[in-house]
PAZAPA-4460 file (N, C-alpha, C; in steps of 0.05 Angstrom, whole numbers, plus 32768, in hexadecimal, padded with zeros to 4 digits):
% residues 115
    n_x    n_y    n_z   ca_x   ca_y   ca_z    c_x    c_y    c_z   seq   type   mol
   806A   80BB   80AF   807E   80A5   80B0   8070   808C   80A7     1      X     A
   8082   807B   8097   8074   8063   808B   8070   804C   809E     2      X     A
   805F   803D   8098   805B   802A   80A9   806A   800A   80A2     3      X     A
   8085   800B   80B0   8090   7FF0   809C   8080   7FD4   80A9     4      X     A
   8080   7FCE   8093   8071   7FB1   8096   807F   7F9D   80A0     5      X     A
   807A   7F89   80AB   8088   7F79   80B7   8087   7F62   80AB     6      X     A
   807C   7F5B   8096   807C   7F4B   8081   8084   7F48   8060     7      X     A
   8096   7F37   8059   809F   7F3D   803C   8092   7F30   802D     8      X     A
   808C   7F39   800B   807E   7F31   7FF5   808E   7F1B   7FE2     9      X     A
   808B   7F10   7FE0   8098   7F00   7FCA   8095   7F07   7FA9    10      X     A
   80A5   7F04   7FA5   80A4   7F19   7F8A   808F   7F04   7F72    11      X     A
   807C   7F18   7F6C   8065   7F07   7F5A   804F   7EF3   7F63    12      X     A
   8056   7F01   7F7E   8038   7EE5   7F8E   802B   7EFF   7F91    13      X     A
   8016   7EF2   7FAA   7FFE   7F03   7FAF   8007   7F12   7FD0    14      X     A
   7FFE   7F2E   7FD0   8001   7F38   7FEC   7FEC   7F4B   7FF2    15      X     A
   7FD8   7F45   8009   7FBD   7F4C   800B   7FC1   7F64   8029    16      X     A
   7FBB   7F7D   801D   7FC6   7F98   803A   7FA8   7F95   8039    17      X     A
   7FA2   7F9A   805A   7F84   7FA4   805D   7F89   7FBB   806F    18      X     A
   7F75   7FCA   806B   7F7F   7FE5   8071   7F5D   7FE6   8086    19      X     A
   7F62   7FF8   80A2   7F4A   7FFB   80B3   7F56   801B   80B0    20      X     A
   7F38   8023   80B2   7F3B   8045   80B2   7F32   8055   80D6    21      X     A
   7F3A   8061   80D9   7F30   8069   80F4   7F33   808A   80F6    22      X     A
   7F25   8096   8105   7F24   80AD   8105   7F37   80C3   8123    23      X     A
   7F33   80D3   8126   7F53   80E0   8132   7F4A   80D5   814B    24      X     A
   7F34   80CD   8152   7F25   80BE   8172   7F2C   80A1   8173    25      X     A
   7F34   8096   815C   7F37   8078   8152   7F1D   806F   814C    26      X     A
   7F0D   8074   8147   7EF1   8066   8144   7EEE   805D   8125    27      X     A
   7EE3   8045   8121   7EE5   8041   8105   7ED9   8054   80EC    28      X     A
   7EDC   8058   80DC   7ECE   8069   80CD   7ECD   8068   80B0    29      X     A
   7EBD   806F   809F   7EBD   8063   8087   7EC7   807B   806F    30      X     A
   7EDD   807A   8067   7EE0   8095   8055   7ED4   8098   8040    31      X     A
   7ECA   80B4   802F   7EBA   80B9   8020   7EC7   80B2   8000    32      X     A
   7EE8   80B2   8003   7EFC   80A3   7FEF   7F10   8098   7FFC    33      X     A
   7F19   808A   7FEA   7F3C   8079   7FEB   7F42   8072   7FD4    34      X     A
   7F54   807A   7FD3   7F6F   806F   7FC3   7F83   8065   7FC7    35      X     A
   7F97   8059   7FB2   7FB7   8050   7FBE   7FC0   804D   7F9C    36      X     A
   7FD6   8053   7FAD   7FFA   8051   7F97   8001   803C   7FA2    37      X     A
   8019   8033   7F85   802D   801F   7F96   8049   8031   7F8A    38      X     A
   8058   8030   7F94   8069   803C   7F8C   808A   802D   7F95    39      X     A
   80A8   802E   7F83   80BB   801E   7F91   80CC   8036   7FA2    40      X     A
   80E4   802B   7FA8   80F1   803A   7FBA   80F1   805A   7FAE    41      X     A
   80FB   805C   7F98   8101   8078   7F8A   80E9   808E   7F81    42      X     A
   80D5   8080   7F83   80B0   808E   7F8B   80AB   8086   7F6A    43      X     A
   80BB   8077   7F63   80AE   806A   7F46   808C   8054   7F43    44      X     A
   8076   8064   7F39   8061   804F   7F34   8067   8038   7F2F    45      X     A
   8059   8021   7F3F   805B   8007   7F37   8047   7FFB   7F25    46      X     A
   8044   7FF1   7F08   8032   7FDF   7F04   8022   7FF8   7EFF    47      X     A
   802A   800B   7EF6   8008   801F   7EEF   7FFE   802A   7F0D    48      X     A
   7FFD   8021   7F25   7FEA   801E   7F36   7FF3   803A   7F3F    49      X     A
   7FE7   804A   7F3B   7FE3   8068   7F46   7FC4   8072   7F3F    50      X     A
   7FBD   8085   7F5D   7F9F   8085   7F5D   7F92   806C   7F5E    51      X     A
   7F95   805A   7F64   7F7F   8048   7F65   7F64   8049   7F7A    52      X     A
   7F4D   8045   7F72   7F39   8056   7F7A   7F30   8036   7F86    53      X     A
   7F2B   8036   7FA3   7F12   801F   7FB8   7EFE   8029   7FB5    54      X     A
   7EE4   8014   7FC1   7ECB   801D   7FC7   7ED6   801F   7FE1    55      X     A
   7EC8   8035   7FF2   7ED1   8047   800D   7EC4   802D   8020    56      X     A
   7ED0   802E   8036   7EC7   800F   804C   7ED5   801A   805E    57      X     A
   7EC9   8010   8074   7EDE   8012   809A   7EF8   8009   808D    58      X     A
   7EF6   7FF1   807E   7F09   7FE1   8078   7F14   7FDB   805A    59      X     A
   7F2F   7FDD   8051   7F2B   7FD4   8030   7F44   7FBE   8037    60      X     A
   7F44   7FB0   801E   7F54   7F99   8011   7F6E   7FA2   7FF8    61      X     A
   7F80   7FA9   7FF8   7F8A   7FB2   7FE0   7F9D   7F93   7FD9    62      X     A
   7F92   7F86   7FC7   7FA7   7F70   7FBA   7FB9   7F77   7FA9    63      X     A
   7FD8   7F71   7FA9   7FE9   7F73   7F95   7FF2   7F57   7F93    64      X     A
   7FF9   7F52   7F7C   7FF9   7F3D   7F6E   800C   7F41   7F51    65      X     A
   801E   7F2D   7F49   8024   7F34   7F26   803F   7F45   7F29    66      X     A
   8038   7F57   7F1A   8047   7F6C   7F12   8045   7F80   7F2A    67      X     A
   803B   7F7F   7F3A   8034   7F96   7F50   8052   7F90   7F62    68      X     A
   8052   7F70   7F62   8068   7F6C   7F74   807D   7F60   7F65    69      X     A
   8089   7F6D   7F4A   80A0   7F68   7F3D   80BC   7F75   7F4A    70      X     A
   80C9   7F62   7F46   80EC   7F6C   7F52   80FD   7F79   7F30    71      X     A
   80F8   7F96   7F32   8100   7FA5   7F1E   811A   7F9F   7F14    72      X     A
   812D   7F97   7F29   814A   7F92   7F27   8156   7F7E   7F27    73      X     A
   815A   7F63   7F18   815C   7F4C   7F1F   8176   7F49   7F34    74      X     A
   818B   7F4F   7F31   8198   7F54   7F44   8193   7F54   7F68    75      X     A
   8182   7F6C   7F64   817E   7F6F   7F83   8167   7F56   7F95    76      X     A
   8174   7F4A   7FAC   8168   7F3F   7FC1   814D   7F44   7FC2    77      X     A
   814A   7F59   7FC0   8128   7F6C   7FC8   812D   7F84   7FC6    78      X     A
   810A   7F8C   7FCA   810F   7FA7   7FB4   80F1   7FB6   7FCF    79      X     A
   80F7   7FCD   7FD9   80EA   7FDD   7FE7   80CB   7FE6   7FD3    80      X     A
   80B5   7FDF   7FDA   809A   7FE2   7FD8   8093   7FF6   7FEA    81      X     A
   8081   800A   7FDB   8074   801F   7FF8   8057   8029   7FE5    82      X     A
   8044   8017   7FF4   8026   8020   7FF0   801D   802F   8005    83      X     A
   8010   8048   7FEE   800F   805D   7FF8   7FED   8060   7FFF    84      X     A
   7FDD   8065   800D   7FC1   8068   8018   7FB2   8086   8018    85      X     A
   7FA4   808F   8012   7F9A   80A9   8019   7F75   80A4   8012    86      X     A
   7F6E   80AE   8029   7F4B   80AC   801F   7F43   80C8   8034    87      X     A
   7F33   80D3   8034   7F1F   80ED   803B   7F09   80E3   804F    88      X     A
   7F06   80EA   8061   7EF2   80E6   8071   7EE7   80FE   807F    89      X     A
   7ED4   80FA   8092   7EC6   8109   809D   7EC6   8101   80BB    90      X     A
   7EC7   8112   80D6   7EBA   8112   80E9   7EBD   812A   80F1    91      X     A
   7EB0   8120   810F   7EAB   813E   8120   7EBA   8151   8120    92      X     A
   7ECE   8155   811A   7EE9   8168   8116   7EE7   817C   80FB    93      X     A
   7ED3   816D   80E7   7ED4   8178   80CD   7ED6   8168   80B8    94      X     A
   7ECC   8168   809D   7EBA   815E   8085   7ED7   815D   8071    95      X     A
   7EE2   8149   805E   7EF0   8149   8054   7F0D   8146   805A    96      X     A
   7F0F   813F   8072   7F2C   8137   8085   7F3D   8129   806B    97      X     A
   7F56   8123   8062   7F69   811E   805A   7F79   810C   8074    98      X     A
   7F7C   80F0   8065   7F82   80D2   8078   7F98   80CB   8056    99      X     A
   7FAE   80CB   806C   7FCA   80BE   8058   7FD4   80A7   8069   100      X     A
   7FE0   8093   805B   7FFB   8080   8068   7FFE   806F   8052   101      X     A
   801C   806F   805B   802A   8058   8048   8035   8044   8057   102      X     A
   8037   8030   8043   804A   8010   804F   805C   8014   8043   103      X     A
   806D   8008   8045   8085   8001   803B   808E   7FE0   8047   104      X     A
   8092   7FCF   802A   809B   7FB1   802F   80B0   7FAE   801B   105      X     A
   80C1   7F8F   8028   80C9   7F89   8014   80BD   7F75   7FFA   106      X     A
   80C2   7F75   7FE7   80C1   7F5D   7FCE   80DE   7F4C   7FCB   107      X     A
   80D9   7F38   7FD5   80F0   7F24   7FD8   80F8   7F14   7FB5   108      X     A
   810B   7F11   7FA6   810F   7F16   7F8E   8110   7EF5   7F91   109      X     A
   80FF   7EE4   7F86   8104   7EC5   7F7B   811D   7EB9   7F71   110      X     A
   8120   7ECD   7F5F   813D   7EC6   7F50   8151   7ECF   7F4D   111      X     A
   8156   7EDC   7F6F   8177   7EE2   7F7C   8184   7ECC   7F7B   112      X     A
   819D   7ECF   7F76   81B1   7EBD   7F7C   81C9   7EC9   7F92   113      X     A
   81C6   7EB9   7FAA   81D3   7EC2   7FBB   81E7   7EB1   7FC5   114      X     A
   8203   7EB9   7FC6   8216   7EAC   7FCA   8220   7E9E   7FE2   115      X     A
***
């Protein structure tokens, strides 16, 4: 299940997800990879950004910025964002564990006109 965010993006500014990894004990842990998608409501790539490869950390930073947070539809109010997470780790349970989650936000459109 996605994790909705409780904060909206403004379409074409900057929006900074930090992501903490933890293991099925909660303990912090550092995965051996990570990646992320951005993807819009319809599971369409945003901006190219599929596979994008981090250096592995307890902790990462994923900045979207630009085109990452374009409102595809000028029409619409906002437009459903869902970055997607997956990195591999290891503990006592077993070597190569599989760690997924997604967000989902909105992108608030600048140049709605609302009546």
């Amino acid at each position: 299940m996605p994790v909705k965010a409780q904060i909206h993006a403004v379409e074409r500014s900057t929006l900074v997800v930090t992501a903490a990894f933890t293991d099925e004990l909660n303990s912090p842990v550092t995965p051996t990879s990570v990646a992320w998608r951005l993807e819009s409501d319809s599971g369409a790539t945003i901006n190219n950004r599929s596979n994008v490869s981090l250096t592995p950390a307890p902790t990462v930073k994923i900045v979207l910025t630009g085109a990452d947070l374009d409102v595809l539809v000028n029409t619409n109010d906002s437009e459903l964002r869902r970055l997607i997470l997956t990195a591999v780790y290891s503990s006592s349970n077993g070597v190569g564990l599989s760690l997924s989650e997604s967000y989902e936000f909105q992108v608030l459109n600048t140049n709605a006109v609302t009546t």
